[in-house]
VMD Tcl script that builds the backbone (N, CA, C; Angstrom):
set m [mol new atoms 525]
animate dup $m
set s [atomselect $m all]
$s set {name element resname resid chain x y z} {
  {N N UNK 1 A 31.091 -16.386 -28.028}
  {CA C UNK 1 A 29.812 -15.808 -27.665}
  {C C UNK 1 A 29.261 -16.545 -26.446}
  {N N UNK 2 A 28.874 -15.380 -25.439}
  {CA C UNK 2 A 28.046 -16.169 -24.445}
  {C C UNK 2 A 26.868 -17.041 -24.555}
  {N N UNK 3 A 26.616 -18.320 -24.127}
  {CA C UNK 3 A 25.443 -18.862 -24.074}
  {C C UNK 3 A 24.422 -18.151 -23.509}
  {N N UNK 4 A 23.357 -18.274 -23.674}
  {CA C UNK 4 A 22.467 -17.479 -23.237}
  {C C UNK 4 A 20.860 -18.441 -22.923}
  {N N UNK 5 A 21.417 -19.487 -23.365}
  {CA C UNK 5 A 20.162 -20.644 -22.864}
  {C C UNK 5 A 20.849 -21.493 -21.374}
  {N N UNK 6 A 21.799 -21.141 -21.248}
  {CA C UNK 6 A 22.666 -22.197 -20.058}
  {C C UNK 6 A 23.916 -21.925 -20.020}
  {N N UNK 7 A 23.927 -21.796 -18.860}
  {CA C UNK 7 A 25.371 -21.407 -18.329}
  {C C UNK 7 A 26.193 -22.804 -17.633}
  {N N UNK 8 A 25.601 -23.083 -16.377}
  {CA C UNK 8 A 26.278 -24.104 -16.057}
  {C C UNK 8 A 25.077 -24.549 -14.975}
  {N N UNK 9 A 25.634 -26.091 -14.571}
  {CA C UNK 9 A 24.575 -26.591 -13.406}
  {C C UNK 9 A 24.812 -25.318 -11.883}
  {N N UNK 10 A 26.223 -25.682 -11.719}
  {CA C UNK 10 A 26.382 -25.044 -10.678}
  {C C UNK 10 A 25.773 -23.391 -10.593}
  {N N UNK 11 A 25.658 -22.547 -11.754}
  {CA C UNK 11 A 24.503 -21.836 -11.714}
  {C C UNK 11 A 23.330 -22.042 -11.624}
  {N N UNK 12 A 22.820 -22.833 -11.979}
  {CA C UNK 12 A 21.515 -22.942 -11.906}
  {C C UNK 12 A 21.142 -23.183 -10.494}
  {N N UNK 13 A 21.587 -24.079 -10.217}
  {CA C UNK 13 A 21.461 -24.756 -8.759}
  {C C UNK 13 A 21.608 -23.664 -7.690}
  {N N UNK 14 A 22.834 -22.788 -7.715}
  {CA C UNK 14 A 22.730 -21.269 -6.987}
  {C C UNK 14 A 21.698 -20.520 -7.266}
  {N N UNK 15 A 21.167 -20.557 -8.251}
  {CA C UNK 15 A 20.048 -19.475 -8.600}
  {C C UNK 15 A 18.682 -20.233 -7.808}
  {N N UNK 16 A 18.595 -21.102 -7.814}
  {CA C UNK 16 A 17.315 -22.058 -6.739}
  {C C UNK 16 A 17.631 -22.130 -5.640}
  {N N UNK 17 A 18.539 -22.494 -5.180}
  {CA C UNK 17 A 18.858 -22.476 -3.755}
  {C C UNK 17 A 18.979 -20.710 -3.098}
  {N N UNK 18 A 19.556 -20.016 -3.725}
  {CA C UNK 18 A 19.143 -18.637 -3.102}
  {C C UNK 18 A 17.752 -18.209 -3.238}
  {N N UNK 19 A 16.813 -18.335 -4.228}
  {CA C UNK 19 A 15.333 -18.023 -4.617}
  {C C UNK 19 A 14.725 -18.667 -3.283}
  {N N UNK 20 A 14.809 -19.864 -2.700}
  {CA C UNK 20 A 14.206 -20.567 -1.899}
  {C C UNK 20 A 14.590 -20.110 -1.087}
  {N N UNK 21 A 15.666 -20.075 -0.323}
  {CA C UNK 21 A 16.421 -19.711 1.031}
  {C C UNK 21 A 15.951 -18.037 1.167}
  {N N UNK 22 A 16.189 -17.451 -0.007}
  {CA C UNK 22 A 15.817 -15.889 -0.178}
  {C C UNK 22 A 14.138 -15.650 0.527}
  {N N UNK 23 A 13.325 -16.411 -0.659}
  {CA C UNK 23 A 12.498 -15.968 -0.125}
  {C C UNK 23 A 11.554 -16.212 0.850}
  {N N UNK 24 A 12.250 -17.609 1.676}
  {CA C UNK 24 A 11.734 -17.895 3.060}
  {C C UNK 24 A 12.219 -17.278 4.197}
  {N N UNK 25 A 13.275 -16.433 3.847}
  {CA C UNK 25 A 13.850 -15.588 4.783}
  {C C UNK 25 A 13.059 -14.509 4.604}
  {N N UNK 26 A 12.531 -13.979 3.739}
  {CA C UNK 26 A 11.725 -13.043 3.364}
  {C C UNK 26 A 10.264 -13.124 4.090}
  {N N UNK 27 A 9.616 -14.303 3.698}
  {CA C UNK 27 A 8.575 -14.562 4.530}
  {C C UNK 27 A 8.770 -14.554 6.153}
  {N N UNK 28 A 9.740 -14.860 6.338}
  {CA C UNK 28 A 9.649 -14.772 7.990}
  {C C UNK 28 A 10.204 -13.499 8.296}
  {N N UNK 29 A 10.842 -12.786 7.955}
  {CA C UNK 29 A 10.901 -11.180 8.736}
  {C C UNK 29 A 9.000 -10.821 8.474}
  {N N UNK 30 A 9.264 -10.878 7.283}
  {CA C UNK 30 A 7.651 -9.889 6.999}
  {C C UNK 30 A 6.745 -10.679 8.050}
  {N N UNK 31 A 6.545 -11.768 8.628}
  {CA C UNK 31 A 5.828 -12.326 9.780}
  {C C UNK 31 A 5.872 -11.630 10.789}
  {N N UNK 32 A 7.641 -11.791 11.025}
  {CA C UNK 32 A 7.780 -11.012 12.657}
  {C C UNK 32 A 7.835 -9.448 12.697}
  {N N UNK 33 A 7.573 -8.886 11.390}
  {CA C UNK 33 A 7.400 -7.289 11.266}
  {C C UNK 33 A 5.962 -7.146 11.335}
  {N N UNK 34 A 5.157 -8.114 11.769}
  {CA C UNK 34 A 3.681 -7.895 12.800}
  {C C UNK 34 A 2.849 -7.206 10.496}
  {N N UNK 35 A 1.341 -7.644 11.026}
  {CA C UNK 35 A 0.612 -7.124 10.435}
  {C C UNK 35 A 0.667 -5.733 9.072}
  {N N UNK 36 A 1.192 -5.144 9.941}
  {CA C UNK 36 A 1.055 -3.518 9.709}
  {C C UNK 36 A 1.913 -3.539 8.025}
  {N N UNK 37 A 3.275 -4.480 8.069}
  {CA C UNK 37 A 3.984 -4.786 7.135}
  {C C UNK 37 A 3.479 -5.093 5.584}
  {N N UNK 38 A 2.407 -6.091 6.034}
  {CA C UNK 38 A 1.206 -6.610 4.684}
  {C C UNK 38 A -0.149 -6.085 4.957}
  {N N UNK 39 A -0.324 -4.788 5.286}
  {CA C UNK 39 A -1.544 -4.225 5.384}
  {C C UNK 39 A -1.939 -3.586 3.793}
  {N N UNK 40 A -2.929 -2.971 4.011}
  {CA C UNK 40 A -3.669 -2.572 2.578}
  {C C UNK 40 A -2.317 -1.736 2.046}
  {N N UNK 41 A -2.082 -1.261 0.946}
  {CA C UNK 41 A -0.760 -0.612 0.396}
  {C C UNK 41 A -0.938 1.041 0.130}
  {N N UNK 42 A -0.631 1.738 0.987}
  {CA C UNK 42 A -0.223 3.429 0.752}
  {C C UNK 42 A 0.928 3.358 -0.345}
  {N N UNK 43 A 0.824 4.714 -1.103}
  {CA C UNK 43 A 2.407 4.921 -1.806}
  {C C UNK 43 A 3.520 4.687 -1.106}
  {N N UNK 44 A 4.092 4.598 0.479}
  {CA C UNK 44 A 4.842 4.263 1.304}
  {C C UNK 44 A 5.285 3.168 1.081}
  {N N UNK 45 A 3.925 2.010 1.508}
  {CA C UNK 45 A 4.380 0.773 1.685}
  {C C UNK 45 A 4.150 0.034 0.545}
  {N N UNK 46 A 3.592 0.846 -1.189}
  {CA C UNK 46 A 4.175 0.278 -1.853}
  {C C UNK 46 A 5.648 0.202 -2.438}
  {N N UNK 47 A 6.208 1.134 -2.391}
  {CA C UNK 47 A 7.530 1.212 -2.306}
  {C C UNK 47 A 8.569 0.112 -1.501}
  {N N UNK 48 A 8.136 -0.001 -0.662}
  {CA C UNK 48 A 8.886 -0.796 0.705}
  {C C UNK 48 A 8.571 -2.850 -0.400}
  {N N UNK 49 A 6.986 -2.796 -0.923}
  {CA C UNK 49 A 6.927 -4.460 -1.646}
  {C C UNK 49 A 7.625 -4.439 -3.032}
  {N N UNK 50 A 7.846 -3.273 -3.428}
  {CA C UNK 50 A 8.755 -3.399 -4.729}
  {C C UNK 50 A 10.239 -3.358 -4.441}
  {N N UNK 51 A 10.203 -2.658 -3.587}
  {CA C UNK 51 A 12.184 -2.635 -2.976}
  {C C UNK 51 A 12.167 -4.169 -2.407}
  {N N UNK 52 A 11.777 -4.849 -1.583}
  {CA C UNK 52 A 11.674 -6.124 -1.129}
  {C C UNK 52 A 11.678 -7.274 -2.639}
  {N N UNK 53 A 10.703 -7.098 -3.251}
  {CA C UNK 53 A 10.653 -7.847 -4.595}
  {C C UNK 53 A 12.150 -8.038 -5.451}
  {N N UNK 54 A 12.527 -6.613 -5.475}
  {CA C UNK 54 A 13.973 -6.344 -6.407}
  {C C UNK 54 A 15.094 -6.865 -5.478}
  {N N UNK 55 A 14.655 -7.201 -4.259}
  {CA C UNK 55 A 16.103 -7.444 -3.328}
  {C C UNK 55 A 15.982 -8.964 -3.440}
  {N N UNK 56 A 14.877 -9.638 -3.469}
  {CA C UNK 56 A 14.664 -10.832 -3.706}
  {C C UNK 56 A 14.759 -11.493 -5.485}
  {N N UNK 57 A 14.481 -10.564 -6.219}
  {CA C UNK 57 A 15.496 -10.331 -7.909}
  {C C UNK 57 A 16.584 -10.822 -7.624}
  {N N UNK 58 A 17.062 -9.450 -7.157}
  {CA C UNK 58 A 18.746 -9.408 -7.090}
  {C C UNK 58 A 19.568 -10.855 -6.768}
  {N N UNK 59 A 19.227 -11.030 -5.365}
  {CA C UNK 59 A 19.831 -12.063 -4.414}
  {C C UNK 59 A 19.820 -13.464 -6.224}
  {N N UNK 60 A 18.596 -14.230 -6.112}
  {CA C UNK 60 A 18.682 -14.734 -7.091}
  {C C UNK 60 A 18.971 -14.870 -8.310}
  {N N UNK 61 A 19.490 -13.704 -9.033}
  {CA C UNK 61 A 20.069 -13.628 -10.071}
  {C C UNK 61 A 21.070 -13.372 -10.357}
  {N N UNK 62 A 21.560 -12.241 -9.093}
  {CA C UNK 62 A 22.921 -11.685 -9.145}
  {C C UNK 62 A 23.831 -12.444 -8.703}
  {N N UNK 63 A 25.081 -13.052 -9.216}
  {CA C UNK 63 A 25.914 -13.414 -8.903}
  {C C UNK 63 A 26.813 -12.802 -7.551}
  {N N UNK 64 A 26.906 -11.720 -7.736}
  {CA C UNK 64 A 27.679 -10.724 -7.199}
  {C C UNK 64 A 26.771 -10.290 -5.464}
  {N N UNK 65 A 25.904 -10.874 -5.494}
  {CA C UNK 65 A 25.554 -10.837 -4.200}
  {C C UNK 65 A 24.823 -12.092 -3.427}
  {N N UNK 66 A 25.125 -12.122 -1.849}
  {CA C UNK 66 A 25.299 -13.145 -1.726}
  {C C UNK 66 A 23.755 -13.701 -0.605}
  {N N UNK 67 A 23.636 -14.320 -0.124}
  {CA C UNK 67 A 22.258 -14.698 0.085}
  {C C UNK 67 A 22.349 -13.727 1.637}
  {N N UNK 68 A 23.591 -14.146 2.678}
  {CA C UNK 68 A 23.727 -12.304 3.570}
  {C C UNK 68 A 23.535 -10.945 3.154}
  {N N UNK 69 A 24.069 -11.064 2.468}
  {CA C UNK 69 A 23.580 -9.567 1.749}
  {C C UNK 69 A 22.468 -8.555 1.559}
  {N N UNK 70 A 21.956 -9.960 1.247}
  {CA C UNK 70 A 19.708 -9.896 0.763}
  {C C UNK 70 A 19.304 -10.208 1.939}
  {N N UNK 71 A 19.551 -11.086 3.282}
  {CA C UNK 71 A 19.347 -10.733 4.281}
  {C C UNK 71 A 19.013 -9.810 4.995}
  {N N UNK 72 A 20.349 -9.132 4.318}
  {CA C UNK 72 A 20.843 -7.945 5.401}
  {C C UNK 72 A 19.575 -6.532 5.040}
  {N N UNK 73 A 19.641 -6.476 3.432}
  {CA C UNK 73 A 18.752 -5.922 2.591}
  {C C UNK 73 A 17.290 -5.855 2.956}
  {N N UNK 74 A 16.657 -7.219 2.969}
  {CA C UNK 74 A 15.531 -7.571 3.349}
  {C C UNK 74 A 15.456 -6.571 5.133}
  {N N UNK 75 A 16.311 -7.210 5.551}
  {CA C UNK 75 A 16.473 -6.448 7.240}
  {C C UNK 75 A 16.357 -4.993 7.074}
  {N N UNK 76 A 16.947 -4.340 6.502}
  {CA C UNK 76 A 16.889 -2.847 6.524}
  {C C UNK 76 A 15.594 -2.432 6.458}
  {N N UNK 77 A 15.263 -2.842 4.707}
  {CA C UNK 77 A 13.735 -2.086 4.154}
  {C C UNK 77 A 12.432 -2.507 5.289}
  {N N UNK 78 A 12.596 -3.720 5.714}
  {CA C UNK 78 A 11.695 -4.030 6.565}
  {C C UNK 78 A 12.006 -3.213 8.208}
  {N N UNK 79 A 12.993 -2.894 8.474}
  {CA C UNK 79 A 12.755 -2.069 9.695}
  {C C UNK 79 A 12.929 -0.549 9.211}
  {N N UNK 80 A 13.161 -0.212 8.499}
  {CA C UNK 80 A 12.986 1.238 7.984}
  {C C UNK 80 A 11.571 1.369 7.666}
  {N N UNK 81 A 10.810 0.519 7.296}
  {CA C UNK 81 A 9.237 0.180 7.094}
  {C C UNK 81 A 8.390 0.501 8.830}
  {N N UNK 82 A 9.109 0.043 9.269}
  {CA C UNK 82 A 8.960 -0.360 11.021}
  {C C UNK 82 A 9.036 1.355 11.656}
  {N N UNK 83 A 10.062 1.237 11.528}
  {CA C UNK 83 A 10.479 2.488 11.665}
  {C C UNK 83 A 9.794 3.965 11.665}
  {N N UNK 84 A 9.365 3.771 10.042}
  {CA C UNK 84 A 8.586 5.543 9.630}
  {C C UNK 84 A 7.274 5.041 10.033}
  {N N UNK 85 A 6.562 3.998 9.888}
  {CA C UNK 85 A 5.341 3.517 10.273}
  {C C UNK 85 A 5.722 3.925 12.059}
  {N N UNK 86 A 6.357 3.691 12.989}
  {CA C UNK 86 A 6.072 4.435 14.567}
  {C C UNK 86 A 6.559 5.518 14.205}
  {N N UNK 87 A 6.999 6.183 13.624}
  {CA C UNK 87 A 7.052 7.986 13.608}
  {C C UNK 87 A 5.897 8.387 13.447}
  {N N UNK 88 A 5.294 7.420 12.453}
  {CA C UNK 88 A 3.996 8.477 11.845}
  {C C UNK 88 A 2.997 8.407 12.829}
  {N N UNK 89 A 3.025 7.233 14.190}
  {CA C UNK 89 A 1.889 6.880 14.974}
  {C C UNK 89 A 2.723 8.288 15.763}
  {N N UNK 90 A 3.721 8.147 16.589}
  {CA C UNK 90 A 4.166 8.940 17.742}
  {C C UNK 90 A 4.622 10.219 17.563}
  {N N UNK 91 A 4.875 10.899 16.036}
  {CA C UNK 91 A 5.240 12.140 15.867}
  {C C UNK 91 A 4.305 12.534 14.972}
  {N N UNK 92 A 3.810 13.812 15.701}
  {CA C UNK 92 A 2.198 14.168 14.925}
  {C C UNK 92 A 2.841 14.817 13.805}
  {N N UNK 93 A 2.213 15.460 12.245}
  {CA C UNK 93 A 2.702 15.828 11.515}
  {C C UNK 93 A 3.487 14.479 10.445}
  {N N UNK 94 A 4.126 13.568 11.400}
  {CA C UNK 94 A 4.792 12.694 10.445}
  {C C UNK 94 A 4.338 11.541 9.061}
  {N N UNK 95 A 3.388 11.705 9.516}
  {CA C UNK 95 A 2.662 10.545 8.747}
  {C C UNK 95 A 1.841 11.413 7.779}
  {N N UNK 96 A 1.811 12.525 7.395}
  {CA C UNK 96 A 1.738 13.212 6.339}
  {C C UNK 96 A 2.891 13.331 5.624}
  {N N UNK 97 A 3.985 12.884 5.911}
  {CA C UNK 97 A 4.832 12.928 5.238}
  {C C UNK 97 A 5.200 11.663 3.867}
  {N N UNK 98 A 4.593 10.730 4.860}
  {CA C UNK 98 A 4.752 9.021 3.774}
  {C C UNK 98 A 3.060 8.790 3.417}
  {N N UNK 99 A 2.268 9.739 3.656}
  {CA C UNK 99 A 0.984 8.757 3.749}
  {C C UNK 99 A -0.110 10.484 3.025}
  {N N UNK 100 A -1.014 10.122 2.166}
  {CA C UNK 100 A -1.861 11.303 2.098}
  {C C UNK 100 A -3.076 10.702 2.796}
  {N N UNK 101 A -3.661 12.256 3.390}
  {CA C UNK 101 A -4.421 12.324 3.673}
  {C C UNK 101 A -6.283 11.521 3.028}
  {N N UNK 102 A -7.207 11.218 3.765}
  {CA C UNK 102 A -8.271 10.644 3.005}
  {C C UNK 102 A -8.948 12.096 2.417}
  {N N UNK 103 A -9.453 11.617 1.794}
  {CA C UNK 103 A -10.734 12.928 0.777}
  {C C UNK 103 A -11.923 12.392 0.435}
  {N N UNK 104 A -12.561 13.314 0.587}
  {CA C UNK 104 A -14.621 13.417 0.055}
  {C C UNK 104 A -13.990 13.609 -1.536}
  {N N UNK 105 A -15.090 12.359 -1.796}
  {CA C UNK 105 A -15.093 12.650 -3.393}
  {C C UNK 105 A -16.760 12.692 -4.107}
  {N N UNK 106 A -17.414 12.549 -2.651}
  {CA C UNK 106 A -18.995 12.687 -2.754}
  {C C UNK 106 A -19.375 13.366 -1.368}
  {N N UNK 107 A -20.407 14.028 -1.472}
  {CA C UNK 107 A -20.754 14.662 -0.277}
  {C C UNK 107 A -22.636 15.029 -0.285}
  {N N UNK 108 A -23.044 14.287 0.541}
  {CA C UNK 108 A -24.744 15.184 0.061}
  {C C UNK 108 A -25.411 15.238 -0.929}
  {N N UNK 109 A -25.618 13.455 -1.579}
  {CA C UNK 109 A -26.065 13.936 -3.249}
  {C C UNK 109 A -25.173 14.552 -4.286}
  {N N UNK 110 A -24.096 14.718 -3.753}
  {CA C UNK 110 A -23.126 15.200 -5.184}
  {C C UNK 110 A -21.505 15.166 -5.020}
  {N N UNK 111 A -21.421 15.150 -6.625}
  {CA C UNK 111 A -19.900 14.462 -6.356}
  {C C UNK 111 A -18.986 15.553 -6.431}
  {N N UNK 112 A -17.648 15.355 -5.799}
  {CA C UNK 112 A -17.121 17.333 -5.794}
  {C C UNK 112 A -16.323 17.045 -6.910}
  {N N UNK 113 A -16.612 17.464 -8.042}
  {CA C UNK 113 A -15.942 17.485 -9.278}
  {C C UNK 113 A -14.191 18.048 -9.440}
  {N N UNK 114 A -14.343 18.696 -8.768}
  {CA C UNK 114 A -12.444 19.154 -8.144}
  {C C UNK 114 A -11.415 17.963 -7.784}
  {N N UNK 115 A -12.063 17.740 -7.147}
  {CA C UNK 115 A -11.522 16.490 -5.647}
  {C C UNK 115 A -11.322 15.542 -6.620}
  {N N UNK 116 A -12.122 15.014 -7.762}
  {CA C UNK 116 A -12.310 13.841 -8.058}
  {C C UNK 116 A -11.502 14.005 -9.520}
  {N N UNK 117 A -11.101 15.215 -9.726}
  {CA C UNK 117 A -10.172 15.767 -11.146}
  {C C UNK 117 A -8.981 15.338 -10.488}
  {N N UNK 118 A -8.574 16.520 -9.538}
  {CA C UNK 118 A -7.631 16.503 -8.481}
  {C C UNK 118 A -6.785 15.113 -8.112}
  {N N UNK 119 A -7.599 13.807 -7.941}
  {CA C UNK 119 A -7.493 12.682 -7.569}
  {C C UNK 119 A -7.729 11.324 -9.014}
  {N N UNK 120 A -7.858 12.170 -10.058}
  {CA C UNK 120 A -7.635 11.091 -11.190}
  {C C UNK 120 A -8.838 10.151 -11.131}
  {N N UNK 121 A -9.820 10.393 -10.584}
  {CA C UNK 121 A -10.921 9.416 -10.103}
  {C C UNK 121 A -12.003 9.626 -10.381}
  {N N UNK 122 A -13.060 8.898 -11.804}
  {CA C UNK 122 A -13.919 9.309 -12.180}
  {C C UNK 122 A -15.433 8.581 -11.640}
  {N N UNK 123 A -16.547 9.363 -12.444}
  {CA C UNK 123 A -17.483 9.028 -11.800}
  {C C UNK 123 A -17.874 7.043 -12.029}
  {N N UNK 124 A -17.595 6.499 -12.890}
  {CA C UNK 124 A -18.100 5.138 -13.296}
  {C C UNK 124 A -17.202 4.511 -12.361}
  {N N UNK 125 A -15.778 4.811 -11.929}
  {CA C UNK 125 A -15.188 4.171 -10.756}
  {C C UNK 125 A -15.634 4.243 -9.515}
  {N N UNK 126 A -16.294 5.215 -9.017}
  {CA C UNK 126 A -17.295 5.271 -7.841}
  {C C UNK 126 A -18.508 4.706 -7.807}
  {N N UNK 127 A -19.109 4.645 -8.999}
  {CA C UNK 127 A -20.503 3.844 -9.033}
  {C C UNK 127 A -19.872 2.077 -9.221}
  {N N UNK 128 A -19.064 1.690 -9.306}
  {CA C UNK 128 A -18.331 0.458 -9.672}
  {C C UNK 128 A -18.418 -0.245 -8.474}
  {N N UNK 129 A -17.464 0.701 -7.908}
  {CA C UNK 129 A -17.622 0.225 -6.270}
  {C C UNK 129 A -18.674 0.648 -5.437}
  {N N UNK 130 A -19.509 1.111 -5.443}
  {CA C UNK 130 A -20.786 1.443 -4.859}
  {C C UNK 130 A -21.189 0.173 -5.255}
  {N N UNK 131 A -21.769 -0.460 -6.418}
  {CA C UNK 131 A -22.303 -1.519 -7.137}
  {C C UNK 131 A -21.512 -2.815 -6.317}
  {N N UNK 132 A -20.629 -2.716 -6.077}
  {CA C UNK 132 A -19.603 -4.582 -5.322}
  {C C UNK 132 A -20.029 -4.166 -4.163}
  {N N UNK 133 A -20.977 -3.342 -3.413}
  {CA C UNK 133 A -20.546 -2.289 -1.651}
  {C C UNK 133 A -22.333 -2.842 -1.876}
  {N N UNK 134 A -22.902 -3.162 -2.649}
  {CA C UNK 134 A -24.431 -3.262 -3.012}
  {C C UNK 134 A -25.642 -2.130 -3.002}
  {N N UNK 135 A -24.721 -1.056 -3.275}
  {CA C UNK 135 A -25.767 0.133 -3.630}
  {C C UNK 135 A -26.198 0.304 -4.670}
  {N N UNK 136 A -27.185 0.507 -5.166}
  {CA C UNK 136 A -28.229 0.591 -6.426}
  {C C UNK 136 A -28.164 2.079 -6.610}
  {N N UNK 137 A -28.126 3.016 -5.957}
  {CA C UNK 137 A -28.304 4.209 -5.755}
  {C C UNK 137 A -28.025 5.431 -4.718}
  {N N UNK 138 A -27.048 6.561 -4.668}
  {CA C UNK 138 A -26.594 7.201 -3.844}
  {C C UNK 138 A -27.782 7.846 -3.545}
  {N N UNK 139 A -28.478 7.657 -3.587}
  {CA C UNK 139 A -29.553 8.414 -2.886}
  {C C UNK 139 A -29.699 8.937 -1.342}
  {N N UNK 140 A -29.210 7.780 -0.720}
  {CA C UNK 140 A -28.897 7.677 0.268}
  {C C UNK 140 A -27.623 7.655 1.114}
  {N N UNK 141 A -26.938 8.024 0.327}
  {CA C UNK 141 A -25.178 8.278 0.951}
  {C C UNK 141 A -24.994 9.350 1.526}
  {N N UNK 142 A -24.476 9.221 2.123}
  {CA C UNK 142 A -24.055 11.118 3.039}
  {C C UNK 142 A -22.314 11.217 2.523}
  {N N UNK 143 A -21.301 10.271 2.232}
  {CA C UNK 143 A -20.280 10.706 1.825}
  {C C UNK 143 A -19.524 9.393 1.000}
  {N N UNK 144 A -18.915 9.832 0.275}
  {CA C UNK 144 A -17.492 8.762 -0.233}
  {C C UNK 144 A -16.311 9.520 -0.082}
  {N N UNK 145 A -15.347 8.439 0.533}
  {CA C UNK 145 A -14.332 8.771 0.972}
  {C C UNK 145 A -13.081 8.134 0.276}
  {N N UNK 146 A -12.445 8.628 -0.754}
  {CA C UNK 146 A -11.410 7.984 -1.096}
  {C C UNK 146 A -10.113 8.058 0.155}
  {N N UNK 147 A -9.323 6.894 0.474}
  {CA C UNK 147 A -8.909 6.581 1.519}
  {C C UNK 147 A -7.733 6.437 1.360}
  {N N UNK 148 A -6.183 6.746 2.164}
  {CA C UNK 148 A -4.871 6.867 1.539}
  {C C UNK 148 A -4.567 5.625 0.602}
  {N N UNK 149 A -5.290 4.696 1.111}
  {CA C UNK 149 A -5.097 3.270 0.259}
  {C C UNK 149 A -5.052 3.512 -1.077}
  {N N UNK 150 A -6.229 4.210 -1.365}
  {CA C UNK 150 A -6.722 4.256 -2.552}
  {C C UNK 150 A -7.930 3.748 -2.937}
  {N N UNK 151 A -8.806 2.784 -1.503}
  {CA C UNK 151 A -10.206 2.092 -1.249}
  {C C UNK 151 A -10.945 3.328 -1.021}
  {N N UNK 152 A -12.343 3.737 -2.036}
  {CA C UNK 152 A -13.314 3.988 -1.400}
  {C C UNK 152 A -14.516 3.716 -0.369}
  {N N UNK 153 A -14.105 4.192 1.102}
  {CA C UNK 153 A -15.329 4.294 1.812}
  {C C UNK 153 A -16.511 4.838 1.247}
  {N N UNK 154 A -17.918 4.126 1.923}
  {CA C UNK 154 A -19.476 4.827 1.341}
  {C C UNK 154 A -19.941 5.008 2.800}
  {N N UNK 155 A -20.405 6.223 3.090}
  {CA C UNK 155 A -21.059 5.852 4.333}
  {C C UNK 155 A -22.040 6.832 3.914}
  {N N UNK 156 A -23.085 5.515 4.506}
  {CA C UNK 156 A -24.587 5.603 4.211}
  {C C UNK 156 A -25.699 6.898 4.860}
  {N N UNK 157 A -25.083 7.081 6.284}
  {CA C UNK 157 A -25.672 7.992 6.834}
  {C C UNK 157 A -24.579 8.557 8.058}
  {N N UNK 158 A -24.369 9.740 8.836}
  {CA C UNK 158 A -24.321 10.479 9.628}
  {C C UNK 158 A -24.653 10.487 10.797}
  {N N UNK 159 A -24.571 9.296 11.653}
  {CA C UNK 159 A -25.174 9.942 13.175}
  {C C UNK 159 A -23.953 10.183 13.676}
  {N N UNK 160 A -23.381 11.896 14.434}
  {CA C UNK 160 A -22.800 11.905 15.354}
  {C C UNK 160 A -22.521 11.291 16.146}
  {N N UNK 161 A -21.600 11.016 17.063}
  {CA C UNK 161 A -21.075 10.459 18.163}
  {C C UNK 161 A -19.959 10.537 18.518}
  {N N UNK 162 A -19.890 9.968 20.183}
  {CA C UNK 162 A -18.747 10.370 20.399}
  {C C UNK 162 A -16.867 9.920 19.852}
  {N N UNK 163 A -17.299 8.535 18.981}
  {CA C UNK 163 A -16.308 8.182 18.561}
  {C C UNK 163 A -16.087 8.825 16.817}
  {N N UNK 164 A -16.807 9.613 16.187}
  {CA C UNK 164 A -17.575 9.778 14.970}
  {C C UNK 164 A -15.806 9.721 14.160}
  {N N UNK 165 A -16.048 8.734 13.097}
  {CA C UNK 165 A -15.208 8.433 12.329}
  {C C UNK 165 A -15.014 9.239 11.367}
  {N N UNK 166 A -15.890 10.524 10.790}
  {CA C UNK 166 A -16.102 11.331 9.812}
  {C C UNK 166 A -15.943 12.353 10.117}
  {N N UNK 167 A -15.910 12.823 11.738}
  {CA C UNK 167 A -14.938 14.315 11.913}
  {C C UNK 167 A -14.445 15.402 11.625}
  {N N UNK 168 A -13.189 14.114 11.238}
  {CA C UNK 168 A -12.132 14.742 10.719}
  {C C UNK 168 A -11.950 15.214 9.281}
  {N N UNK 169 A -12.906 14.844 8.791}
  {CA C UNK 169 A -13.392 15.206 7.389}
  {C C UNK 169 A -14.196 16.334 6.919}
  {N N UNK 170 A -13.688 16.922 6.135}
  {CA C UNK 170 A -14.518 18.156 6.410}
  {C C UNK 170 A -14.498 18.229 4.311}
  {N N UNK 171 A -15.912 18.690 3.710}
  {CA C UNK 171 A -16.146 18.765 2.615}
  {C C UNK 171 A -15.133 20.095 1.667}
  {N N UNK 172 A -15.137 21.101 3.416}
  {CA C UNK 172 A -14.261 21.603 2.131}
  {C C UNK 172 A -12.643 21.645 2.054}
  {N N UNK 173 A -12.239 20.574 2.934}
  {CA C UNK 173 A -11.265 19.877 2.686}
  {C C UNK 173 A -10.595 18.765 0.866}
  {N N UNK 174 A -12.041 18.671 0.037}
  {CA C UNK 174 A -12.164 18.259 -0.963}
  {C C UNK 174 A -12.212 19.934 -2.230}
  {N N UNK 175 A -12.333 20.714 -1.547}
  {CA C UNK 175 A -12.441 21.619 -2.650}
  {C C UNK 175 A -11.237 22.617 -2.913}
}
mol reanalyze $m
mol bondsrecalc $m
mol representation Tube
mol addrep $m
């Protein structure tokens, strides 16, 4: 019967020395893959920290693969990350493809009950974060914006302009 509390030193010692080597190699691509890499997390780029996580598993546990390997691994997911992230800036259309769109889940005194079915997102989770954002009361909100992140924006009021961040938003885009 296999042991199962200890195998041998020379395992062990491989299993630390790749964990360390693994995941300082890890830390430094994700450095030189700029910002954008450890930004807030879309369904995209959570995918991309769990594939990274399991490659950094693997390397350390698996015998059968070797600390190049997870290198090489680490290298891919992180420029395939690189990668669909400049499609989605330089090919219009693309970034609907890895990324959803933001949505009104409040608009004008009221919350669009669709949008917020639609999106799994109830009302005590919006007043939650309204409450940490230091609002006492929507009284004064002109919109909430659940955001591809999954962070709700509050914005308080509406002045047009020429840079106007809310645009592109349109209420009955939520219905």
């Amino acid at each position: 019967m296999d042991n199962i509390l200890f195998e041998s030193w020379d395992s062990t010692i491989r299993t630390i020395v790749l964990t360390v080597l693994g995941y300082m190699v890890m830390v430094v691509l994700l450095r030189i893959s700029g910002k954008r890499t450890l930004s807030k997390m879309n369904a995209f780029d959570f995918v991309v920290t769990i594939a990274l996580g399991s490659c950094l598993a693997s390397i350390s546990l698996n015998k059968n693969i070797t600390l190049v390997d997870g290198i090489v691994a680490f290298s891919l997911f992180i420029f395939l990350q690189f990668a669909f992230t400049y499609l989605s800036v330089h090919i219009k259309g693309f970034r609907s493809l890895i990324t959803d769109k933001p949505v009104i889940v409040f608009y004008k005194g009221a919350f669009l009950e669709a949008e917020m079915k639609k999106q799994r997102l109830t009302k005590e989770e919006v007043f939650n974060v309204c409450r940490l954002q230091g609002y006492s009361s929507l009284d004064h909100v002109y919109l909430i914006v659940l955001e591809s992140t999954g962070d709700l924006s509050i914005i308080k009021d509406h002045t047009k302009g020429k840079l106007d961040a809310v645009a592109f938003l349109s209420p009955h885009d939520a219905s």
